[in-house]
C-alpha positions as CSV (number, residue, x, y, z in Angstrom):
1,X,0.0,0.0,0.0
2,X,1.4,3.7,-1.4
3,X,2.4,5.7,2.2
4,X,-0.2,8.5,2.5
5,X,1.4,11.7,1.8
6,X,0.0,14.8,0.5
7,X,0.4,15.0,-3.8
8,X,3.2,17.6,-4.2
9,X,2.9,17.4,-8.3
10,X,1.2,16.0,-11.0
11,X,3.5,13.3,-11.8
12,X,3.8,12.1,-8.4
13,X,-0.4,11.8,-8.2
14,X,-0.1,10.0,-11.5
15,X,2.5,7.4,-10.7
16,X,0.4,6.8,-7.2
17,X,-3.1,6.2,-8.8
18,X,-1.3,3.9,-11.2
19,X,0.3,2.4,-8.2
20,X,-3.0,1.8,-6.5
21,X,-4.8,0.1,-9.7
22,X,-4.6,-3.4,-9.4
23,X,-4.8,-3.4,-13.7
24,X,-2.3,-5.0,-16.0
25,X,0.3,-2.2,-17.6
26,X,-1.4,-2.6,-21.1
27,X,-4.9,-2.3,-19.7
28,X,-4.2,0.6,-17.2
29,X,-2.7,2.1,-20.7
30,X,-5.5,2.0,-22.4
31,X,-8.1,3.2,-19.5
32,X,-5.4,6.5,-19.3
33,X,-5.7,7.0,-22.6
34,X,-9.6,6.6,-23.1
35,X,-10.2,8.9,-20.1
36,X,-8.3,11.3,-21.9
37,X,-9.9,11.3,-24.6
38,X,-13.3,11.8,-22.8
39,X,-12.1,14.5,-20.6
40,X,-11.0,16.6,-23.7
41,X,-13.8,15.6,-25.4
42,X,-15.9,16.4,-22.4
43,X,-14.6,20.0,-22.1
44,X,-14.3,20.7,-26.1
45,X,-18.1,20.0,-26.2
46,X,-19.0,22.4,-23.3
47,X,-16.5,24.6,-24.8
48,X,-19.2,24.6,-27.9
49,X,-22.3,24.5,-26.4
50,X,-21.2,27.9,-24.6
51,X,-20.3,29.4,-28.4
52,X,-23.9,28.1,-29.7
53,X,-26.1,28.8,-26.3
54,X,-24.3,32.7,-26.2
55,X,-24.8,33.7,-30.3
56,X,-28.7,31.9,-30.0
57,X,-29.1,34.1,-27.3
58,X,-27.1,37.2,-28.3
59,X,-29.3,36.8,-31.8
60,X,-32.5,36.8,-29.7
61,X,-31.7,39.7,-28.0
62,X,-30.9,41.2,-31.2
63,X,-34.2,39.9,-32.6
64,X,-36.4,41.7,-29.6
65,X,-34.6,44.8,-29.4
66,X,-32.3,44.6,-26.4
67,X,-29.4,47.3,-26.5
68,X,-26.2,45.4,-26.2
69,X,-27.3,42.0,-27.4
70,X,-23.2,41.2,-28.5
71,X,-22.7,41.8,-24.8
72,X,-25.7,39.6,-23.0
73,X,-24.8,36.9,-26.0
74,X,-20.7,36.9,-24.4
75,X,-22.1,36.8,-20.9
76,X,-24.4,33.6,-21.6
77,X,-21.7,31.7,-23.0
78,X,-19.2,33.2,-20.9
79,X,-21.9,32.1,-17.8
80,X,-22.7,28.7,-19.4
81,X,-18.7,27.6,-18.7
82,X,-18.9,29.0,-14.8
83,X,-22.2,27.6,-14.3
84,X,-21.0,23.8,-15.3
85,X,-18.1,24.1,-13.6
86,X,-19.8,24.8,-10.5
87,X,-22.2,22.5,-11.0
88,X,-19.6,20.0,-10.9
89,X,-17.7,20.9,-8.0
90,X,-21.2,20.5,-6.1
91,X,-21.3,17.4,-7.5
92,X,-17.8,16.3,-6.1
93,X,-18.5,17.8,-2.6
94,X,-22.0,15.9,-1.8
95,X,-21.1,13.2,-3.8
């Protein structure tokens, strides 16, 4: 069993997670690599869905007649990113 120490870099929290999955090499290769690839996947997608949500809703506020709509459209996207994220980190702390 890994001694319990605080993580001091990334590397060293890497090589002790490996450490403490009992997975063959190959097959704790392949899990890295696939939750990489969802984790950038993951945050490329929210990364769009902010772009979309903020010119749908800077184009409806252009459509109604709000002054500013370029403005309220960058704040919704810029607001869809911080409200994820902080949905997540609730997530993490109840969970």
């Amino acid at each position: 069993m890994p001694e319990s120490r605080p993580l001091h870099d990334r590397s060293d929290a890497a090589r002790q997670i490996r450490d403490a999955i009992p997975l063959r090499t190959e097959v704790l290769q392949k899990l890295a690599i696939r939750f990489t690839h969802v984790v950038r996947a993951t945050v490329k997608g929210n990364i769009v869905i902010a772009i979309v949500q903020g010119f749908l809703g800077g184009t409806g506020f252009w459509n109604i007649g709000v002054h500013t709509p370029v403005l309220w459209g960058v704040l919704m996207a810029f607001l869809h990113g911080n409200v994820a994220h902080c949905r997540n980190r609730e997530q993490r702390r109840s969970g």
